[in-house]
N, CA and C atoms of all chains as a GROMACS GRO file, in nm:
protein
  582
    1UNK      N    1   2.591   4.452   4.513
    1UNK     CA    2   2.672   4.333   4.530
    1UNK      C    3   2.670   4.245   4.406
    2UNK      N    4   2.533   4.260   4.353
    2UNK     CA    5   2.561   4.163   4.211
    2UNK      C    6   2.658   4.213   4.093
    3UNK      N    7   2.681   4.325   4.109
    3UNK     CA    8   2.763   4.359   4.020
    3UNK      C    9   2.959   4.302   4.033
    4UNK      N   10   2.932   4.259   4.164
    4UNK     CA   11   3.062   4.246   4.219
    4UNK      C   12   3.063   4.072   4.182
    5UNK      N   13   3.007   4.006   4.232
    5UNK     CA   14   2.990   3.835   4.244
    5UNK      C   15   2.897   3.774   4.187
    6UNK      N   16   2.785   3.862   4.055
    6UNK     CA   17   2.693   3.807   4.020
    6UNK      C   18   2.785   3.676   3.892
    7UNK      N   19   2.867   3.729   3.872
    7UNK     CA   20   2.929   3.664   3.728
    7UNK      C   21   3.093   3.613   3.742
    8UNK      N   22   3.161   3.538   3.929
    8UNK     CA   23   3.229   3.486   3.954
    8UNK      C   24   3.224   3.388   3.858
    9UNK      N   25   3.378   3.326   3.836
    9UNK     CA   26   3.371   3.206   3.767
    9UNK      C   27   3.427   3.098   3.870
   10UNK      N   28   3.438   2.976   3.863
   10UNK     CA   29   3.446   2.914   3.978
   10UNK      C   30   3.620   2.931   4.083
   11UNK      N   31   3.696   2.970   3.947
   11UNK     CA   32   3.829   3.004   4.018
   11UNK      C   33   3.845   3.111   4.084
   12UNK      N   34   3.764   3.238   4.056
   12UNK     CA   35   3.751   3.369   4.124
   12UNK      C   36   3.675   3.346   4.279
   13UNK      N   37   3.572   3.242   4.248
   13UNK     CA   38   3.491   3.211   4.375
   13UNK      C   39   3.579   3.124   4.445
   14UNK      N   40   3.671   3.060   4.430
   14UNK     CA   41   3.789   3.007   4.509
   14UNK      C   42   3.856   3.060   4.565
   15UNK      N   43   3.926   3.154   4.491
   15UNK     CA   44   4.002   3.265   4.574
   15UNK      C   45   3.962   3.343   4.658
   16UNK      N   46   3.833   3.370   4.610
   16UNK     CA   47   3.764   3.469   4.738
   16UNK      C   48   3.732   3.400   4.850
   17UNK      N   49   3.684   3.281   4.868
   17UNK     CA   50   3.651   3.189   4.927
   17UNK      C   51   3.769   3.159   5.054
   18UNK      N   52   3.864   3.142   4.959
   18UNK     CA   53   4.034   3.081   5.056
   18UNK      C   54   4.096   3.247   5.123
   19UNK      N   55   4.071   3.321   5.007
   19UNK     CA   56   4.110   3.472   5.127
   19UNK      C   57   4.030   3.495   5.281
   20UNK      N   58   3.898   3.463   5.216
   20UNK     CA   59   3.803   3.522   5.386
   20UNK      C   60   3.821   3.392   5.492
   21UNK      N   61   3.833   3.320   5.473
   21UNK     CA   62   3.869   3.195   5.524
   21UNK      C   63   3.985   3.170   5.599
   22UNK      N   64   4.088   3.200   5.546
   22UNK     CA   65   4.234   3.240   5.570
   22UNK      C   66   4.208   3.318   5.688
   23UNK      N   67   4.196   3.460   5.603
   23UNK     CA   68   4.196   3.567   5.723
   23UNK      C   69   4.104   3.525   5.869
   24UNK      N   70   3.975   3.464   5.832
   24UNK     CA   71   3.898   3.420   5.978
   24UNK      C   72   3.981   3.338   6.031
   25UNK      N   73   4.022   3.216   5.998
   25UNK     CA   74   4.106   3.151   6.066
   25UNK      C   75   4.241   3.227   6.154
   26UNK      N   76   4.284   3.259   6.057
   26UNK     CA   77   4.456   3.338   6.129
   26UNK      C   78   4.376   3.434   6.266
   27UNK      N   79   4.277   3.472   6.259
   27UNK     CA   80   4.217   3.583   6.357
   27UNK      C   81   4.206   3.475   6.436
   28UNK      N   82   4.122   3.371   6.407
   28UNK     CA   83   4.068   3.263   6.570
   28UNK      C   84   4.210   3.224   6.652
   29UNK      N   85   4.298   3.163   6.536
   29UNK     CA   86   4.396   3.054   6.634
   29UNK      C   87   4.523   3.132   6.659
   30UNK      N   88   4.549   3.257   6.591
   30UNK     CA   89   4.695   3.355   6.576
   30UNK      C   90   4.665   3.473   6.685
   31UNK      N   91   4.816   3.510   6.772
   31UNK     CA   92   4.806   3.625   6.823
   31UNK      C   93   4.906   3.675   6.743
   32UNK      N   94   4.867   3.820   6.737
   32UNK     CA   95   4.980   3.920   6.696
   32UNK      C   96   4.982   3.900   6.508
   33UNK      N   97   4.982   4.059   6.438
   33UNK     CA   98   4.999   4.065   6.347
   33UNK      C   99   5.051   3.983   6.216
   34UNK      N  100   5.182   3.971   6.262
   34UNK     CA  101   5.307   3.878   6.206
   34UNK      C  102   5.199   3.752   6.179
   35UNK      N  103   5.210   3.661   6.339
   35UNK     CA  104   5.161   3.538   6.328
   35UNK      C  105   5.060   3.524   6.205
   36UNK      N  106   4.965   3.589   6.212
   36UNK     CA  107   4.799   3.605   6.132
   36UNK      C  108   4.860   3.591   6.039
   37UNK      N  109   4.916   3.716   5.943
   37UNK     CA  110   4.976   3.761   5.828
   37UNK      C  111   5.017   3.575   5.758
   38UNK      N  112   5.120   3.568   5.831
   38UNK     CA  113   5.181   3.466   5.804
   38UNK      C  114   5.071   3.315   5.783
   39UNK      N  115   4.997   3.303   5.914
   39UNK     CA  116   4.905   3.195   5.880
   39UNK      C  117   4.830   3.243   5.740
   40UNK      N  118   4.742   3.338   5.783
   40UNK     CA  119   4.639   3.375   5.617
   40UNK      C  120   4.709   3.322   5.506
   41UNK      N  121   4.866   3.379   5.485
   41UNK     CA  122   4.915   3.352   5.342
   41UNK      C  123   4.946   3.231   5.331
   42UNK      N  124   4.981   3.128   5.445
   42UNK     CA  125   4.992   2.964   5.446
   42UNK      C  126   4.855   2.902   5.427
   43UNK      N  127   4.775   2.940   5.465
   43UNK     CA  128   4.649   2.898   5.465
   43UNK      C  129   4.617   2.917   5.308
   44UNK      N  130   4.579   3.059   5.272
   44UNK     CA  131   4.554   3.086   5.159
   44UNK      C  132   4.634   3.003   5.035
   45UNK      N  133   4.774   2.992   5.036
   45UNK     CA  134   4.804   2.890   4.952
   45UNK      C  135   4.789   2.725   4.954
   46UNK      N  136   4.779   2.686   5.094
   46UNK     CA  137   4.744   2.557   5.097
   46UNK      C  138   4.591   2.496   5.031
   47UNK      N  139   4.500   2.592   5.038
   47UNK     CA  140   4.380   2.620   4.992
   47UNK      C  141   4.398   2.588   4.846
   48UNK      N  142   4.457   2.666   4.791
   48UNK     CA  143   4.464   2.683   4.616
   48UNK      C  144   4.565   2.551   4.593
   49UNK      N  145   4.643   2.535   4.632
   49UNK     CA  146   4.668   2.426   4.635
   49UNK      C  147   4.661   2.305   4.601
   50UNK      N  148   4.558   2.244   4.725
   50UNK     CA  149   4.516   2.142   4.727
   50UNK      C  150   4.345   2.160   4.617
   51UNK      N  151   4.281   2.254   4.605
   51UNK     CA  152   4.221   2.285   4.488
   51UNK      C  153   4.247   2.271   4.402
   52UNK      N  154   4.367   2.286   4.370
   52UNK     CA  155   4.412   2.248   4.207
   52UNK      C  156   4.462   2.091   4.178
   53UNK      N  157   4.544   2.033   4.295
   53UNK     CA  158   4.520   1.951   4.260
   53UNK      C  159   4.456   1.842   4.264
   54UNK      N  160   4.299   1.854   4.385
   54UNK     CA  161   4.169   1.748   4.321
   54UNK      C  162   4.140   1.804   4.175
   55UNK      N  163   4.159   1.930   4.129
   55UNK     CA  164   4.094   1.954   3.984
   55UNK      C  165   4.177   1.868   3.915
   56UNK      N  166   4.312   1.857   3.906
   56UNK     CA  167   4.382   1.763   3.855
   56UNK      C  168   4.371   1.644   3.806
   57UNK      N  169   4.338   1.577   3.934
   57UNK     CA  170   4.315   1.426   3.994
   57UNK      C  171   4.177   1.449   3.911
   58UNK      N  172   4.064   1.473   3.950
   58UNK     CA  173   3.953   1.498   3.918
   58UNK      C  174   3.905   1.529   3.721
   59UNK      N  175   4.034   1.591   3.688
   59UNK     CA  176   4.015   1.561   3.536
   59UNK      C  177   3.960   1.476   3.431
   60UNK      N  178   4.077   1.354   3.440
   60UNK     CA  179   4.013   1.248   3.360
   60UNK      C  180   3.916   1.190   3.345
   61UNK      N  181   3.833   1.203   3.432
   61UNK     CA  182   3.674   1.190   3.456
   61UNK      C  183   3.579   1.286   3.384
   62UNK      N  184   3.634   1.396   3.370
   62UNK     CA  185   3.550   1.446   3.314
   62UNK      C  186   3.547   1.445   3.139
   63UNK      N  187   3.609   1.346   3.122
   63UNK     CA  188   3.626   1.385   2.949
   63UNK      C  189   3.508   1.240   2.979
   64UNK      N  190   4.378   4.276   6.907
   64UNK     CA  191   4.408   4.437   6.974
   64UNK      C  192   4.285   4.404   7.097
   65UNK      N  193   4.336   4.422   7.210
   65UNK     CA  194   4.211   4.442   7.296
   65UNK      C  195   4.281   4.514   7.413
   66UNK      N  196   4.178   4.595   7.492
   66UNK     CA  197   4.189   4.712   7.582
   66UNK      C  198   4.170   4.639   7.686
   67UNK      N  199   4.107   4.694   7.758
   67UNK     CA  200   4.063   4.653   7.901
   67UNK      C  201   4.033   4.542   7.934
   68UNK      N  202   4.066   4.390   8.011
   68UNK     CA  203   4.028   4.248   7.974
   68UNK      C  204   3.881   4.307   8.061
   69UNK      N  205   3.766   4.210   8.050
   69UNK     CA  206   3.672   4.233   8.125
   69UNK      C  207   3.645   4.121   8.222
   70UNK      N  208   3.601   4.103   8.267
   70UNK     CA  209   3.616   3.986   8.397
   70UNK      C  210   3.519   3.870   8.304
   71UNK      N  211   3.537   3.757   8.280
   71UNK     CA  212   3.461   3.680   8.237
   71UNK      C  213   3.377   3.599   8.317
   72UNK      N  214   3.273   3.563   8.303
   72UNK     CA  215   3.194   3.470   8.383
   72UNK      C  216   3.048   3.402   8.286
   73UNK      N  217   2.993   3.302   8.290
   73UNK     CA  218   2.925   3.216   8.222
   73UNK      C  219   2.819   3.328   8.158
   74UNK      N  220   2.748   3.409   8.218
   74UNK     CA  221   2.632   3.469   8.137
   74UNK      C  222   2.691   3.537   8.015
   75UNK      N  223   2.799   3.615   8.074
   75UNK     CA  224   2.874   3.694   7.968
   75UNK      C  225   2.922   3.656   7.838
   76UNK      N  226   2.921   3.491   7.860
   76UNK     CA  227   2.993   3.392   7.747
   76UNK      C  228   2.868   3.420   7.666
   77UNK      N  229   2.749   3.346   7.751
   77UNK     CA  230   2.606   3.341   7.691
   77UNK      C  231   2.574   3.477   7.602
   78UNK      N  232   2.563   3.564   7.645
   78UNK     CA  233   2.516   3.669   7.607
   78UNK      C  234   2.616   3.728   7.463
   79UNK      N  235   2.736   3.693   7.482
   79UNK     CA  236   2.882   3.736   7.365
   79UNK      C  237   2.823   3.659   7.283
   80UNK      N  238   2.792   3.492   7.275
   80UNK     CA  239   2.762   3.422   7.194
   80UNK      C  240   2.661   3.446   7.087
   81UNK      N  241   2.518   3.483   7.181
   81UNK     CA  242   2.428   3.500   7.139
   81UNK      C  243   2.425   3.635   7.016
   82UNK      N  244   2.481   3.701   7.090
   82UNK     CA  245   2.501   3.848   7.018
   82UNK      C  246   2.595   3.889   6.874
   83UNK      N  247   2.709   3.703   6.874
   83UNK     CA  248   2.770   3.702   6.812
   83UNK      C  249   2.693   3.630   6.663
   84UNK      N  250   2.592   3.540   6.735
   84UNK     CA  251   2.508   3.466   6.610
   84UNK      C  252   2.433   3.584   6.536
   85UNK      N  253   2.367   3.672   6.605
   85UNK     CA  254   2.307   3.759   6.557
   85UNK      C  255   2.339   3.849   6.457
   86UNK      N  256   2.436   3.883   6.497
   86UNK     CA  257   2.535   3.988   6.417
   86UNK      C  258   2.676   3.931   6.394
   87UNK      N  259   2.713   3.864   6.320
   87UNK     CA  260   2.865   3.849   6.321
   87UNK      C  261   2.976   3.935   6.382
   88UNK      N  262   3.079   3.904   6.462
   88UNK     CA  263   3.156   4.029   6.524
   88UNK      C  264   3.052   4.111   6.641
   89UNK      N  265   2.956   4.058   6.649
   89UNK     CA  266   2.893   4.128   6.807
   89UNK      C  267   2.938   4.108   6.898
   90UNK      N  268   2.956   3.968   6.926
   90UNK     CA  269   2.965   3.882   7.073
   90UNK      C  270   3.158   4.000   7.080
   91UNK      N  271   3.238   3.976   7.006
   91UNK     CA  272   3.340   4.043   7.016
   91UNK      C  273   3.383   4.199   7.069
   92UNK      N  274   3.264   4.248   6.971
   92UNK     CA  275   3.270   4.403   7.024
   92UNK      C  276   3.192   4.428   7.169
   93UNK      N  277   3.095   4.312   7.194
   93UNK     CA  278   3.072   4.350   7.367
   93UNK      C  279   3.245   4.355   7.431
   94UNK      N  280   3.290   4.261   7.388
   94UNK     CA  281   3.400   4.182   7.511
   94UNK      C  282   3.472   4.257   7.470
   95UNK      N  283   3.509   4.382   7.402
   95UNK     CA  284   3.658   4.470   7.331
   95UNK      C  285   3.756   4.392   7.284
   96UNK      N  286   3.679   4.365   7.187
   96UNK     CA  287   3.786   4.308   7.088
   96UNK      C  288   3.790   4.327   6.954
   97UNK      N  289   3.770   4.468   6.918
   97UNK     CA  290   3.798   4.580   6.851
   97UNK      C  291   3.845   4.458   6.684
   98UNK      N  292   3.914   4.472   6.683
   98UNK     CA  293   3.962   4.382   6.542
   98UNK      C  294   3.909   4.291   6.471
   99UNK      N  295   3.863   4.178   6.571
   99UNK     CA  296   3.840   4.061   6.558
   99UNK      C  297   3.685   4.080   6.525
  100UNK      N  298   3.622   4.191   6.613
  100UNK     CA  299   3.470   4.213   6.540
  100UNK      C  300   3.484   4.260   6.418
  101UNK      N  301   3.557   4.362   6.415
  101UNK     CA  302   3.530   4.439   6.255
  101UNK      C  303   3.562   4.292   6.146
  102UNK      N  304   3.739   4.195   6.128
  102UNK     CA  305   3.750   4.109   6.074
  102UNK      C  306   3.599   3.998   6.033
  103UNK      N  307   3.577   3.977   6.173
  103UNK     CA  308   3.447   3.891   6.156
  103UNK      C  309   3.364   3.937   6.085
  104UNK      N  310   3.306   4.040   6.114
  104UNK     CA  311   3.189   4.067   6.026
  104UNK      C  312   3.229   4.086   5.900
  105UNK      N  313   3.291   4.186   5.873
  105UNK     CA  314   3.365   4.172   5.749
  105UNK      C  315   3.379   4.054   5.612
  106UNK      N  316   3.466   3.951   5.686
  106UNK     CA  317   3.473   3.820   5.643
  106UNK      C  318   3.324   3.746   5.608
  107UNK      N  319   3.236   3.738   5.738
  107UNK     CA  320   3.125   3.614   5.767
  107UNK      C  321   3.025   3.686   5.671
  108UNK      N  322   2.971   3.867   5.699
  108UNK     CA  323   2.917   3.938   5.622
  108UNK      C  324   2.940   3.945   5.454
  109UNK      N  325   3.098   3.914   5.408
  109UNK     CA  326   3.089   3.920   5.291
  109UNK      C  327   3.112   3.772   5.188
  110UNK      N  328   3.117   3.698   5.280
  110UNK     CA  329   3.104   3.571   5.278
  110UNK      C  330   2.930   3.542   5.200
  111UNK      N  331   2.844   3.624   5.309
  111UNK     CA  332   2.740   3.521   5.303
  111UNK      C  333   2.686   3.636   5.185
  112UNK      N  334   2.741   3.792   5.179
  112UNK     CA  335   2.666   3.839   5.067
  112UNK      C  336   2.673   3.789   4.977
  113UNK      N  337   2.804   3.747   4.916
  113UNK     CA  338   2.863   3.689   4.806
  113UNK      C  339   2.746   3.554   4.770
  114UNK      N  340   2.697   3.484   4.820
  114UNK     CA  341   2.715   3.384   4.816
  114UNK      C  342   2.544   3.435   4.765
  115UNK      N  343   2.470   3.522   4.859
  115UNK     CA  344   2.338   3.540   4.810
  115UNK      C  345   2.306   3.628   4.698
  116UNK      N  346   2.458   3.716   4.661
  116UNK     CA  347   2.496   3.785   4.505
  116UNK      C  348   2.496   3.639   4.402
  117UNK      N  349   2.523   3.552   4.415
  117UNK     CA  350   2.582   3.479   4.327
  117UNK      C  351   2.421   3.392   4.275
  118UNK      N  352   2.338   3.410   4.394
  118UNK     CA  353   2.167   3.418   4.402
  118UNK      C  354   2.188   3.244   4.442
  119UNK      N  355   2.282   3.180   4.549
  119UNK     CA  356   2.260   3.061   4.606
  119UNK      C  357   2.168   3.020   4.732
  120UNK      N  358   2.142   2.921   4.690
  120UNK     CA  359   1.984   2.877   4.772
  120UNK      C  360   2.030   2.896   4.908
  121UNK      N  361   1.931   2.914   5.017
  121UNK     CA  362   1.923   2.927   5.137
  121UNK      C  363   1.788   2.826   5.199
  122UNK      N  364   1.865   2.724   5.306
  122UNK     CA  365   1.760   2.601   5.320
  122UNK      C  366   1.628   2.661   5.420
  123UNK      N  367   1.555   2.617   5.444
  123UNK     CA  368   1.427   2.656   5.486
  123UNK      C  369   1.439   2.510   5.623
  124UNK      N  370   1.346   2.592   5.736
  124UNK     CA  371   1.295   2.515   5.857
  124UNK      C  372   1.277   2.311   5.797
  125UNK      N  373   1.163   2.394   5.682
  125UNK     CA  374   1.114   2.223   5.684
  125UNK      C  375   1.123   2.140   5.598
  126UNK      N  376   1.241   2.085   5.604
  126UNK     CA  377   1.293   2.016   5.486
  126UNK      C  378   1.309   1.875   5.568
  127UNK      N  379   1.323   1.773   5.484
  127UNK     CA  380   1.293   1.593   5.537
  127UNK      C  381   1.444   1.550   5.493
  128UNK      N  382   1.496   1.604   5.418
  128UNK     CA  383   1.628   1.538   5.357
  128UNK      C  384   1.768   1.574   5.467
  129UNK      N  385   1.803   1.451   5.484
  129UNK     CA  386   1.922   1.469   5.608
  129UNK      C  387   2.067   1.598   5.569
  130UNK      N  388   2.048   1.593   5.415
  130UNK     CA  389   2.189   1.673   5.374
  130UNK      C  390   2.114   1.840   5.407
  131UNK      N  391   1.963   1.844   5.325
  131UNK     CA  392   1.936   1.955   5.328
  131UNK      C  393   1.904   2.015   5.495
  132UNK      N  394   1.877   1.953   5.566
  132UNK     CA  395   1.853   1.985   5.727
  132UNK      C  396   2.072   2.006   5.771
  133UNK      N  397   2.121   1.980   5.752
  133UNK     CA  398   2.255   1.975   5.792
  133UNK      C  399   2.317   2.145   5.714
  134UNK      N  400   2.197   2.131   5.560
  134UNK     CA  401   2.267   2.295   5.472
  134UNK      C  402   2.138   2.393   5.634
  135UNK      N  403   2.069   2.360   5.654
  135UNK     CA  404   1.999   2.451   5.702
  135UNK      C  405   2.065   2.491   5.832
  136UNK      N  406   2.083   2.427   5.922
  136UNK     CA  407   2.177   2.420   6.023
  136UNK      C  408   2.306   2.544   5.977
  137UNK      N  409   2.367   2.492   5.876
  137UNK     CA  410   2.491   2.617   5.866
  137UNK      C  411   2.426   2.709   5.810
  138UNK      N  412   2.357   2.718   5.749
  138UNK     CA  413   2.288   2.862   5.704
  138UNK      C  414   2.245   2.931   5.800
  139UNK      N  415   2.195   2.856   5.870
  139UNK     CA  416   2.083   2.952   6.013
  139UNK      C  417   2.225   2.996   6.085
  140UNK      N  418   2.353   2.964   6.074
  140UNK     CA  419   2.488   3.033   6.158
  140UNK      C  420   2.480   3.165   6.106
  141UNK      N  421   2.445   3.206   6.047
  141UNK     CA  422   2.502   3.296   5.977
  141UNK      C  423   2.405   3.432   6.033
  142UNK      N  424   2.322   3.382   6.104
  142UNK     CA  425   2.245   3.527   6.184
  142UNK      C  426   2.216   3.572   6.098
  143UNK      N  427   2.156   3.705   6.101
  143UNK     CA  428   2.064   3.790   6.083
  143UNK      C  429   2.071   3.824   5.880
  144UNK      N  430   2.250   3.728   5.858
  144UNK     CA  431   2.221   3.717   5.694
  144UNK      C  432   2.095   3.642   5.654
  145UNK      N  433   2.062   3.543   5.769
  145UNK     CA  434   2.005   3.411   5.699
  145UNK      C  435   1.838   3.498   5.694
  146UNK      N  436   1.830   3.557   5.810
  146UNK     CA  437   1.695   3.596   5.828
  146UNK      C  438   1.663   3.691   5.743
  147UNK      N  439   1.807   3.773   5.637
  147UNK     CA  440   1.690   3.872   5.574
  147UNK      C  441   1.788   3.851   5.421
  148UNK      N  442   1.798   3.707   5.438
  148UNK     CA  443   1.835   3.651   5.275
  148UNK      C  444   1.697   3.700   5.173
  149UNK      N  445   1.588   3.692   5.221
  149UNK     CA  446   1.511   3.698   5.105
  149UNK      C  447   1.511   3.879   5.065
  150UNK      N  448   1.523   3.932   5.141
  150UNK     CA  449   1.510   4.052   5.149
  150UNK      C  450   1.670   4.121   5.050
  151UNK      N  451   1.741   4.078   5.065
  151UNK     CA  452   1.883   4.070   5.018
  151UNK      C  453   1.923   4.031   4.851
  152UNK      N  454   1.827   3.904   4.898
  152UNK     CA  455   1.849   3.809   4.739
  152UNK      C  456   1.727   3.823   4.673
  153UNK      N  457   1.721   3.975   4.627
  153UNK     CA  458   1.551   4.010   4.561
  153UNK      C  459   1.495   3.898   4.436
  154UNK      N  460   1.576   3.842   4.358
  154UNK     CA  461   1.592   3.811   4.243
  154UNK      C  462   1.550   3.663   4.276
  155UNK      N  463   1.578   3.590   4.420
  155UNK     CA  464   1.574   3.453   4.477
  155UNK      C  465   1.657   3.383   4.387
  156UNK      N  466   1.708   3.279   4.469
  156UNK     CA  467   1.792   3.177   4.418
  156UNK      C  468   1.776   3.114   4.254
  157UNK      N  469   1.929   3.107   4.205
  157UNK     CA  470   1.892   2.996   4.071
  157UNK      C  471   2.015   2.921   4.080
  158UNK      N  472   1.927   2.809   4.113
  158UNK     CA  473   2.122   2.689   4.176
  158UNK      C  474   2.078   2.604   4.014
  159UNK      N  475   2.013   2.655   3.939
  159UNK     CA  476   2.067   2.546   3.801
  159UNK      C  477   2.128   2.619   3.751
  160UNK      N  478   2.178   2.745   3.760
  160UNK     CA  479   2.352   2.785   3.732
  160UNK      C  480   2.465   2.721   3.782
  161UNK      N  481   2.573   2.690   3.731
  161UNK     CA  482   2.680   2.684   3.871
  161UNK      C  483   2.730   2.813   3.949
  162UNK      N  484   2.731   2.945   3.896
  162UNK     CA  485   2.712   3.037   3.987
  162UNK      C  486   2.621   3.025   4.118
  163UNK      N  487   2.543   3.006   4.088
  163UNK     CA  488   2.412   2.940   4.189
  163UNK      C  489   2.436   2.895   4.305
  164UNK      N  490   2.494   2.767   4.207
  164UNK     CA  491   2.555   2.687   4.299
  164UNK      C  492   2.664   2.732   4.412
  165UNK      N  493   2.779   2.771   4.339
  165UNK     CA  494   2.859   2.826   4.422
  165UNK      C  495   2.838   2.944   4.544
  166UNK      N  496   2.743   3.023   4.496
  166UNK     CA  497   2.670   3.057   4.606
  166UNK      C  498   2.595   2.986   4.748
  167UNK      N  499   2.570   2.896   4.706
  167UNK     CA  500   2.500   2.831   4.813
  167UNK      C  501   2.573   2.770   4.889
  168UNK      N  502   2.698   2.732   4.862
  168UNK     CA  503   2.805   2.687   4.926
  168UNK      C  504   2.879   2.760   5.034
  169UNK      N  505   2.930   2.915   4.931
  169UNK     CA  506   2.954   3.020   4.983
  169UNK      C  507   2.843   3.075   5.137
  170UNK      N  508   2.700   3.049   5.097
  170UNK     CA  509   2.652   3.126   5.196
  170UNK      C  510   2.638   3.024   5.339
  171UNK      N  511   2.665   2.898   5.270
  171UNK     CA  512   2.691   2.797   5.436
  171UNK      C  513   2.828   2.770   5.506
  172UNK      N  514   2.944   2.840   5.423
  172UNK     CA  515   3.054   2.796   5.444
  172UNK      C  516   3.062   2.946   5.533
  173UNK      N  517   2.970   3.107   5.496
  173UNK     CA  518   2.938   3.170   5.607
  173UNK      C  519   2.917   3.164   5.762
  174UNK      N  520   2.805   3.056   5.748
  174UNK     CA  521   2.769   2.997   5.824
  174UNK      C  522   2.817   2.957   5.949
  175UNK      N  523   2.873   2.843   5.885
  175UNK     CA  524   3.017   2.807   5.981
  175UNK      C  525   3.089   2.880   6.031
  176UNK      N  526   3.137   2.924   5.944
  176UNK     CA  527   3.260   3.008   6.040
  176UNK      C  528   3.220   3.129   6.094
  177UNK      N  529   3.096   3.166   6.106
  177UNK     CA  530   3.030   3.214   6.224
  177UNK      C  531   2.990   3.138   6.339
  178UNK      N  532   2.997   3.021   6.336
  178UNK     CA  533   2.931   2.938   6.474
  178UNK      C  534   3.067   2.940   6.516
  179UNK      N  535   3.182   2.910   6.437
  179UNK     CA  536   3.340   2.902   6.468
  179UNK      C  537   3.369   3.078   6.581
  180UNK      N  538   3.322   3.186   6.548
  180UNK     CA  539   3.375   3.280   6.606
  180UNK      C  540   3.308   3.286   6.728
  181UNK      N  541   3.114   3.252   6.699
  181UNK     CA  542   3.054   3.223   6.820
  181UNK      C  543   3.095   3.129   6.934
  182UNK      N  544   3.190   3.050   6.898
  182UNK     CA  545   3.176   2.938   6.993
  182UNK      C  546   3.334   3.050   7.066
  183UNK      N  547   3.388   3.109   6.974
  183UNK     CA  548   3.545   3.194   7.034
  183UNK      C  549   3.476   3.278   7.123
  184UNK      N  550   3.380   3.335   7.094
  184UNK     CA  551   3.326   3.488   7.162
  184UNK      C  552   3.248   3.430   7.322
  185UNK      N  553   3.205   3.314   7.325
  185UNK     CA  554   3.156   3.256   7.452
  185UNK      C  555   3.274   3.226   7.512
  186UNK      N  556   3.372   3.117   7.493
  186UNK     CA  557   3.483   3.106   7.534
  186UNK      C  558   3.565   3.205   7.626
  187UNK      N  559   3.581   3.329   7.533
  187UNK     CA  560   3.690   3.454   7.559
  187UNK      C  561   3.545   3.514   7.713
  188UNK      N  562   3.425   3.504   7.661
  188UNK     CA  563   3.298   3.549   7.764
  188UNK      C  564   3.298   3.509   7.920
  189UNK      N  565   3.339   3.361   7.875
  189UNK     CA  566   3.365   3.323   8.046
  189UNK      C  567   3.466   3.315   7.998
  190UNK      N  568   3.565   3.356   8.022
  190UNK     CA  569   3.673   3.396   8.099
  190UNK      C  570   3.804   3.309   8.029
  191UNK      N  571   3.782   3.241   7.912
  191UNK     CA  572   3.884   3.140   7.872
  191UNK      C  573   3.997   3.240   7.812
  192UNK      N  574   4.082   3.130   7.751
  192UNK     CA  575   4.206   3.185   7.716
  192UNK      C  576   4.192   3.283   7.556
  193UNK      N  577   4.232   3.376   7.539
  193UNK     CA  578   4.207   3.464   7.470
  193UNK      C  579   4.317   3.468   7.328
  194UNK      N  580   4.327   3.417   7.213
  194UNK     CA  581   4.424   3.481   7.101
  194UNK      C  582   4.416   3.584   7.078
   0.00000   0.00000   0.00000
């Protein structure tokens, strides 16, 4: 496994993060294929999303 | 995907639940629900490996600090990852990386959304409404 996630960078650990997340969710609250499918990939982009833009917001602070 | 409904009633919830903390996707595969176990474990399992690959801390019983008792709480969701984190994470934690870090996040955000499927797998156990 360390070879897989030992050396994520924090945007890779985001994405992976918002995929398994996605998919658990769409499984709890979705019936039927379609539905899931469809939530995961709404989910999954709302995720990255709103991630990017607290990094945004969150910028100018860091200089 | 599920086969045969099984009659639900309170122990059954109990017992799905329990089985579900233990093992992610247990409480499911008692009740046939074929998908949703494999998904779960899958997900919660590679969730929390990731997170103990990335070599992020895992909180301990006896801690005094209100945040760190709240990380311990979601860590301990995570069943039988949490119990053989050390065994897993040979190398033990280094959260003064931010890899580290992000691990440790990763392995409570496991956590959770294992108490999230546990609390589904009791539910669907007695007899509730099923997605």
């Amino acid at each position: 496994m360390n070879f897989l996630f030992g050396s994520l960078t924090h945007f890779e650990a985001l994405l992976f993060f918002a995929l398994v997340v996605s998919v658990t969710f769409a499984f709890l609250s979705k019936r039927g294929i379609a539905e899931r499918v469809k939530y995961s990939l709404w989910a999954f982009l709302a995720f990255l999303l709103v991630a990017i833009g607290i990094g945004w917001l969150m910028y100018p602070f860091s200089q | 995907m599920k086969s045969e409904a099984l009659k639900g009633n309170q122990m059954l919830g109990v017992v799905a639940a329990f089985a579900g903390w233990v093992i992610p996707g247990l409480g499911h595969l008692l009740l046939r629900r074929w998908s949703k176990a494999a998904v779960y474990f899958l997900c919660v399992g590679g969730l929390a490996s990731a997170g103990l690959a990335m070599r992020g801390g895992v909180f301990g019983a006896g801690v005094a600090d209100l945040f760190d008792r709240l990380g311990f709480i979601a860590d301990l969701g995570a069943g039988i990852f949490y119990f053989l984190a050390h065994q897993i994470q040979s190398a033990g934690p280094d959260v003064a990386h931010a890899t580290g870090d992000y691990g440790t996040r990763l392995f409570a955000a496991a956590g959770m959304l294992n108490l999230l499927t546990v609390l589904e797998a009791y539910d669907i156990g007695r007899g509730g409404d099923d997605r």
